[in-house]
Structures are given as structure tokens and as C-alpha cells.
N, C-alpha and C positions, 0 to 999 in steps of 0.2 A: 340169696342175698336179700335182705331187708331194708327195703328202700320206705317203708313207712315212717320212720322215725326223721330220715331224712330231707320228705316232704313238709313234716309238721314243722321243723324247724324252718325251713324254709319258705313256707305259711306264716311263722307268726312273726318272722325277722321279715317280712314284706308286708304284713298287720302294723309293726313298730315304724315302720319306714312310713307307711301312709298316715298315720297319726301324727308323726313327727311335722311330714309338709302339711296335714292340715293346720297342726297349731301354729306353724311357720306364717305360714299362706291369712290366716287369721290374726295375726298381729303386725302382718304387712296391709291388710286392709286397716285395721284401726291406726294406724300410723299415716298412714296417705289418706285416710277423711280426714286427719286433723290440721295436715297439711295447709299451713296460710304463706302469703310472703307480702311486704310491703317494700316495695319499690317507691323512691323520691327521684324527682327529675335531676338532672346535673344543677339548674337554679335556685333548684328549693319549691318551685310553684307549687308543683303536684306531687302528692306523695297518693301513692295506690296500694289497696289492699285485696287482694286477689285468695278464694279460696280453691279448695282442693280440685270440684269442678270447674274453675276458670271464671267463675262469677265473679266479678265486682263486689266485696264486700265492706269495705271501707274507701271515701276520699278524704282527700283533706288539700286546700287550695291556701295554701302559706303565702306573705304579704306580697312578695314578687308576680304574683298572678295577677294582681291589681293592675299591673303594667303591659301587660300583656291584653290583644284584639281577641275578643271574642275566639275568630278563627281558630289561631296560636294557639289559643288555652285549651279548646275541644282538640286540637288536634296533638297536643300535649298528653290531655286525658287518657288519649286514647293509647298514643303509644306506651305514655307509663303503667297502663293498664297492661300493656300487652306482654312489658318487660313482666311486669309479676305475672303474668300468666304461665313465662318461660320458667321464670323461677322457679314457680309450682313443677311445671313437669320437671324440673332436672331434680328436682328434691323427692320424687316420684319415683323418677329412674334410678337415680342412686335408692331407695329404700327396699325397689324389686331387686336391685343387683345379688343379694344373698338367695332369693327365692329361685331364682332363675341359673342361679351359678352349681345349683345340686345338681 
């Protein structure tokens, strides 16, 4: 019995399959670096813009800030900041979910 012919197909049908998740695996990175989200507070103060790594990339402090202590406002910043951080991951999670579901 001739099990050579066997092997090659099963070499390049597992060649095809690693090609396949790398180009997979590489359009699921360019899709999670581009990754932004902007979160606004329930008042309108803060609106937060958060990128792929979690960074701070945009704020914007809308006319209701004004009204707002010092304190309040940093500590607004911060949790609006933190919503779009989650953001980010859950838009993260869903874009692995096809990579991970093979």
C-alpha cells in the first residue's frame, strides 16, 4: 500500500490550513490596531477617546464641565477614560472571536 501520496496531501491540506490562520491572525491584528472608541459621560462633560492599547487619545471637556469641582471633573476623566478603555477590549474580543472559534 502506498501511503506516499497520502502524506503529501496531507502536508499541503495542513500547508493550506496554516496560510489560511496566518492571513486570518493578520487581518485580526490590523483590525485591533485601529481599534478606537469614544466614550461621553451621561452629562455630556467628558467625552473620552481611548485607542487600541488603552491610551488616552483624545478629550474633549463639553460646557457642563464648567460646573463641575475640580475633583468631580478629574475623577469623571478618569472613569470616562476607563469606559472607552472597555470599549476597546470588548471590540477586541469580539474581532478575536472568529480567530479563536477555528
Amino acid at each position: 500500500m502506498d501511503t506516499t501520496g497520502d502524506g503529501r496531501a496531507w502536508l499541503a491540506d495542513y500547508r493550506r490550513r496554516l496560510d489560511e490562520l496566518r492571513t486570518r491572525a493578520e487581518q485580526v491584528q490590523t483590525e485591533i490596531t485601529a481599534l478606537t472608541a469614544t466614550v461621553t459621560s451621561p452629562d455630556g462633560a467628558v467625552s473620552a477617546t481611548v485607542g487600541h492599547s488603552g491610551r488616552l487619545s483624545g478629550l474633549v471637556l463639553g460646557p457642563a464641565a464648567e460646573a463641575l469641582s475640580r475633583e468631580r471633573l478629574a475623577d469623571l476623566v478618569v472613569r470616562t477614560a476607563a469606559d472607552a478603555a472597555a470599549e476597546v477590549s470588548r471590540r477586541a474580543e469580539r474581532a478575536l472571536g472568529p480567530l479563536l472559534d477555528r
